[in-house]
N, CA, C and O atoms as a GROMACS GRO file, in nm:
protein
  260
    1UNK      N    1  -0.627  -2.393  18.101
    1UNK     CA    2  -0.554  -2.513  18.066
    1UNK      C    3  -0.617  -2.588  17.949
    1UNK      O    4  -0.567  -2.676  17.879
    2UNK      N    5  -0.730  -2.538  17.945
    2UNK     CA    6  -0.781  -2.616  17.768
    2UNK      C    7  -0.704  -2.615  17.663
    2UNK      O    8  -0.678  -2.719  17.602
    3UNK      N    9  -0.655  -2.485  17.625
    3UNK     CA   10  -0.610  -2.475  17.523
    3UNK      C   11  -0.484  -2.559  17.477
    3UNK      O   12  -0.451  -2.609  17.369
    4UNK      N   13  -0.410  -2.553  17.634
    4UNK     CA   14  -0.288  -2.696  17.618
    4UNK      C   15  -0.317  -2.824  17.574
    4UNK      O   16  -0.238  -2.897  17.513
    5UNK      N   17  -0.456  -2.856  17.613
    5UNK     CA   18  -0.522  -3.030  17.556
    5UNK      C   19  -0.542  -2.993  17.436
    5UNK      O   20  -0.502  -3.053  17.336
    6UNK      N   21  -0.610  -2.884  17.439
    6UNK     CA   22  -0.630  -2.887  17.268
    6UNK      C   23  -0.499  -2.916  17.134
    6UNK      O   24  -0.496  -2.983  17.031
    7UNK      N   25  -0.403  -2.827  17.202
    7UNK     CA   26  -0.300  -2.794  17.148
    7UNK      C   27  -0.205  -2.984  17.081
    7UNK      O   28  -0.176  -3.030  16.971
    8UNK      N   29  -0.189  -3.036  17.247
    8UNK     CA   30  -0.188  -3.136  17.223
    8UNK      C   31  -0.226  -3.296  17.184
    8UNK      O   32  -0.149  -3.392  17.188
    9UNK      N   33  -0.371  -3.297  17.145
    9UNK     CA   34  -0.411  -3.357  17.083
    9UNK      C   35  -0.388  -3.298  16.916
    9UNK      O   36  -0.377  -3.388  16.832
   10UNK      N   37  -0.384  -3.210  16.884
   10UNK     CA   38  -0.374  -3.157  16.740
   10UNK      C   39  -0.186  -3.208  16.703
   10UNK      O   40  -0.143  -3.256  16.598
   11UNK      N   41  -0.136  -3.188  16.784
   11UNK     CA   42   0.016  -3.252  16.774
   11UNK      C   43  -0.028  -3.424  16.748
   11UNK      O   44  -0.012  -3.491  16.645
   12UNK      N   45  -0.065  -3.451  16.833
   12UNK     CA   46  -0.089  -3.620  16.788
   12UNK      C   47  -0.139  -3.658  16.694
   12UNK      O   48  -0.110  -3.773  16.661
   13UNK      N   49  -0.225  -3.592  16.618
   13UNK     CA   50  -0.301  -3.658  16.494
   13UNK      C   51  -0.193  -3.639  16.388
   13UNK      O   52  -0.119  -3.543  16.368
   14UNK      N   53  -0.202  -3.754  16.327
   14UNK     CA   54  -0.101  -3.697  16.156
   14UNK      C   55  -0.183  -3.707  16.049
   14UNK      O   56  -0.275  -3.788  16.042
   15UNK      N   57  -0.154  -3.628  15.966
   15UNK     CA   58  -0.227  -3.642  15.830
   15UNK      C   59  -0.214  -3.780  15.763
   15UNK      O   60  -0.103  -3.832  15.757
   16UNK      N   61  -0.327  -3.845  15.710
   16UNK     CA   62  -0.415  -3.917  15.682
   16UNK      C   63  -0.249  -3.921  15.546
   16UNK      O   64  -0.180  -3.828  15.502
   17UNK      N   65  -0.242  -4.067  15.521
   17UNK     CA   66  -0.111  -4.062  15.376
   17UNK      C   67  -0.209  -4.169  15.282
   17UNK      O   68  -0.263  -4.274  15.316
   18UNK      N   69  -0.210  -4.103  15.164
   18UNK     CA   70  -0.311  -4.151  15.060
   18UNK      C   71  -0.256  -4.250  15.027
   18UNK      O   72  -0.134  -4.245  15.013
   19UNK      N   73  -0.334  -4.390  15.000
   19UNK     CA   74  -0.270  -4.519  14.926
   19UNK      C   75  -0.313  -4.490  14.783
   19UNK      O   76  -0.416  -4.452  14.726
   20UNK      N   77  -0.181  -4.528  14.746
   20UNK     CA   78  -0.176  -4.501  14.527
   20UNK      C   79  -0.242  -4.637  14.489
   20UNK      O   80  -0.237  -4.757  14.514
   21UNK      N   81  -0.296  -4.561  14.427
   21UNK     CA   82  -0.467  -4.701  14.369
   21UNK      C   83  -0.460  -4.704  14.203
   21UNK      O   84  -0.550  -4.756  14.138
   22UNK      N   85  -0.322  -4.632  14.132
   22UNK     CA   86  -0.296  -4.642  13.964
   22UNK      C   87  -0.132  -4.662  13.991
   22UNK      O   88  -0.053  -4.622  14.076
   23UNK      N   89  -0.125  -4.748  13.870
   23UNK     CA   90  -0.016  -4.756  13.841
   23UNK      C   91   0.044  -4.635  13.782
   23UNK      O   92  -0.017  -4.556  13.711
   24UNK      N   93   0.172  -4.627  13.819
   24UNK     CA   94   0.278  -4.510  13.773
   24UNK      C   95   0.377  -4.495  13.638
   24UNK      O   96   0.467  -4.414  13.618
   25UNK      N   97   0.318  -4.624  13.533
   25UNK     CA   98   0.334  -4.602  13.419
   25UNK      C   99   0.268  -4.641  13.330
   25UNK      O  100   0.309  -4.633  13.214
   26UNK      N  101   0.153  -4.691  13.360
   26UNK     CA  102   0.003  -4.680  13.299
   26UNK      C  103  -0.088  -4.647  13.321
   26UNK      O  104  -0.167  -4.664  13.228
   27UNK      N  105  -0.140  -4.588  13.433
   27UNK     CA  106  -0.255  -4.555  13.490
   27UNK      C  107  -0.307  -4.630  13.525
   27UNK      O  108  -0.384  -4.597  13.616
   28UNK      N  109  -0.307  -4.795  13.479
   28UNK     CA  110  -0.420  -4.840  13.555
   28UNK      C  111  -0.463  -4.840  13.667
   28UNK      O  112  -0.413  -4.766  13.751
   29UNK      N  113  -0.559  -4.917  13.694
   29UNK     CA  114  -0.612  -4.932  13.831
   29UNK      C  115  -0.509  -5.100  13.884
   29UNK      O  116  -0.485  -5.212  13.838
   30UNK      N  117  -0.472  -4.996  14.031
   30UNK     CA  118  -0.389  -5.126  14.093
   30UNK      C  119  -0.474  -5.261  14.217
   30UNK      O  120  -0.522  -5.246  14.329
   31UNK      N  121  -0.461  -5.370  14.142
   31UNK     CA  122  -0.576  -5.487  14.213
   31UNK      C  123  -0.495  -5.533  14.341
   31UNK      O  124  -0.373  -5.549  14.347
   32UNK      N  125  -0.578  -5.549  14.431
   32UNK     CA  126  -0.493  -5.595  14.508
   32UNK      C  127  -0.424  -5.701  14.496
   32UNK      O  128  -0.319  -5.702  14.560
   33UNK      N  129  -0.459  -5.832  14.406
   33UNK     CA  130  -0.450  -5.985  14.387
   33UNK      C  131  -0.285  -5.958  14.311
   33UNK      O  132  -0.181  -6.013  14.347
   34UNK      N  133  -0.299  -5.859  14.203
   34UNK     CA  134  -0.194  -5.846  14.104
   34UNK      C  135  -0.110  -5.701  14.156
   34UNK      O  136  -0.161  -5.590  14.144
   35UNK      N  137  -0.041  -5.713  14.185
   35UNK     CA  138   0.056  -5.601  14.243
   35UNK      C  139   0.159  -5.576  14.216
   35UNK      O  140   0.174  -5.678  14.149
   36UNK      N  141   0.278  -5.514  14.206
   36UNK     CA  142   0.409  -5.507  14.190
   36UNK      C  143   0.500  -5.390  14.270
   36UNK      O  144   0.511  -5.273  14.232
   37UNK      N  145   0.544  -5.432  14.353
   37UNK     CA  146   0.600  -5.295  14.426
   37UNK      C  147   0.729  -5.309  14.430
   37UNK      O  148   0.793  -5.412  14.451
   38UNK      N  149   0.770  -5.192  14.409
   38UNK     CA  150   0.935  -5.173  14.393
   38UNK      C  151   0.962  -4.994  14.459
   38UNK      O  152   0.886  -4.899  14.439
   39UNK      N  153   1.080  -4.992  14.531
   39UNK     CA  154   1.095  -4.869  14.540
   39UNK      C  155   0.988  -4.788  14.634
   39UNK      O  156   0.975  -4.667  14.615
   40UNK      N  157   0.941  -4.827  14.695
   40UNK     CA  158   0.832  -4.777  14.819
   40UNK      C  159   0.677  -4.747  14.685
   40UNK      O  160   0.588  -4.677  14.735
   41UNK      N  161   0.664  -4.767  14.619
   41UNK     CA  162   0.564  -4.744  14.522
   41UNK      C  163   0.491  -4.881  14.452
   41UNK      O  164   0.570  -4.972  14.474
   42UNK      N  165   0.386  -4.928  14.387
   42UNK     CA  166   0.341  -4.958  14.334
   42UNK      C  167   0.304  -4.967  14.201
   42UNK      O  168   0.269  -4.863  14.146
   43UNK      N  169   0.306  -5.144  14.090
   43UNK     CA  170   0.320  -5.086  13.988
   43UNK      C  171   0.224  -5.175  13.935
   43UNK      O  172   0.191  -5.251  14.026
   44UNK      N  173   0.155  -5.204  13.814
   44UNK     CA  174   0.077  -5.337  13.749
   44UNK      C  175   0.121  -5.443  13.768
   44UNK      O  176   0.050  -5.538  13.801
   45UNK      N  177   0.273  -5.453  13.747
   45UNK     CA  178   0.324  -5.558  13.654
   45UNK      C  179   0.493  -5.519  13.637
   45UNK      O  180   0.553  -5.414  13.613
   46UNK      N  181   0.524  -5.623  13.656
   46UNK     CA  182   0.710  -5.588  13.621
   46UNK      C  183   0.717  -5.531  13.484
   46UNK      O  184   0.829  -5.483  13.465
   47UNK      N  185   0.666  -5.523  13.419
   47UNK     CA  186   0.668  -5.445  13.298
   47UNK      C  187   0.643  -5.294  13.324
   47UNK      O  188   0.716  -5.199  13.297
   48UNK      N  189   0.518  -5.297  13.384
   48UNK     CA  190   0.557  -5.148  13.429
   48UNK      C  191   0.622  -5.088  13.448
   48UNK      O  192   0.642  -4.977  13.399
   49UNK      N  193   0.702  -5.166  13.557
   49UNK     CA  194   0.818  -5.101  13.637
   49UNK      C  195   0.940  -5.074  13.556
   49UNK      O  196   1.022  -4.993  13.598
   50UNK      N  197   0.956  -5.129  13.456
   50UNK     CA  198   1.091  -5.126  13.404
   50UNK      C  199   1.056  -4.997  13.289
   50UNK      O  200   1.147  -4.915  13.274
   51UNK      N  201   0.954  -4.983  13.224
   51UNK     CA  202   0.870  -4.915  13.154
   51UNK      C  203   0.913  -4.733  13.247
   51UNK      O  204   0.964  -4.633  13.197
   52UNK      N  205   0.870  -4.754  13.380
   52UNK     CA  206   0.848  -4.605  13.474
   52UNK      C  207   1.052  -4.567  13.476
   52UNK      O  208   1.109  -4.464  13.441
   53UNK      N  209   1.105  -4.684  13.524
   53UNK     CA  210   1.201  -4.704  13.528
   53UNK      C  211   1.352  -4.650  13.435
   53UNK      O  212   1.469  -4.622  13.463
   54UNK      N  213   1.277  -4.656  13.330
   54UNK     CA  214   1.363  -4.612  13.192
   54UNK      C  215   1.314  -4.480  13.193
   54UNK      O  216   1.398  -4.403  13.238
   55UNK      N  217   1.210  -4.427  13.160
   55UNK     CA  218   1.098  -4.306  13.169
   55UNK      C  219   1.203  -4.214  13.250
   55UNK      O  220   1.274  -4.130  13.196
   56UNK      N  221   1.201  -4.241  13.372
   56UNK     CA  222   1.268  -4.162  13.473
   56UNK      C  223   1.416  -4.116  13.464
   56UNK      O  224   1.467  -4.019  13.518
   57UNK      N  225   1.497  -4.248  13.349
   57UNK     CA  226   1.628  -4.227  13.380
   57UNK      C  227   1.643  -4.116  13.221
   57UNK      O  228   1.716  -4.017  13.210
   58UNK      N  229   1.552  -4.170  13.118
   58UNK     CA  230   1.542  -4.060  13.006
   58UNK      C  231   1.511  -3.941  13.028
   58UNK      O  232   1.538  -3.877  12.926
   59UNK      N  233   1.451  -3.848  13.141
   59UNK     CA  234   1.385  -3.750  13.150
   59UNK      C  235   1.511  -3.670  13.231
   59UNK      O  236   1.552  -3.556  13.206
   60UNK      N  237   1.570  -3.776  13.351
   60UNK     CA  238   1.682  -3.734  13.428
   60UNK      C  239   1.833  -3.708  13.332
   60UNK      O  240   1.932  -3.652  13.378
   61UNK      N  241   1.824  -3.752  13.219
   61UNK     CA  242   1.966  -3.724  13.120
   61UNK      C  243   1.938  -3.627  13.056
   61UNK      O  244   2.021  -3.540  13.027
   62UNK      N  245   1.804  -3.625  13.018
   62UNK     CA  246   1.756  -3.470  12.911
   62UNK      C  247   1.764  -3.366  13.023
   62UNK      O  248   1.816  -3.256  13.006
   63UNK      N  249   1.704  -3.413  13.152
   63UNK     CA  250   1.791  -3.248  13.221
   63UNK      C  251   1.885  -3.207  13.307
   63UNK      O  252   1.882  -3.123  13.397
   64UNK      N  253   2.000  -3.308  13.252
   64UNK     CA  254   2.117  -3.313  13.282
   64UNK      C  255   2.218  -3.178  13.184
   64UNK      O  256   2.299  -3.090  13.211
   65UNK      N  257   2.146  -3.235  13.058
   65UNK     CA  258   2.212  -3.161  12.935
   65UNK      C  259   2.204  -3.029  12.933
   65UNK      O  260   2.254  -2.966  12.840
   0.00000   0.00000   0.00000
């Protein structure tokens, strides 16, 4: 019957989900004090965001074509 505890404790653990510590259209480093989150993600600065924002919709029309 070990192998069943074992089994089920390995079901219970979940992998560890990395917190994003750079911004996603500059790289910087994200402070906690100054933040911007939109979209389940993290950004510098509303500038960023609109910056990642455009980025994404230009890349999504070029491979549309």
């Amino acid at each position: 019957m070990v192998p069943d505890a074992v089994k089920e404790s390995q079901a219970e653990t979940k992998p560890k989900v990395e917190r994003q510590t750079n911004c996603l259209a500059c790289n910087k480093l994200i402070k906690k004090l100054k933040r911007y989150y939109r979209n389940g993600k993290f950004y510098c600065s509303k500038k960023c965001w609109r910056v990642f924002v455009a980025k994404t919709k230009a890349e999504s029309a070029e491979g549309k074509k």
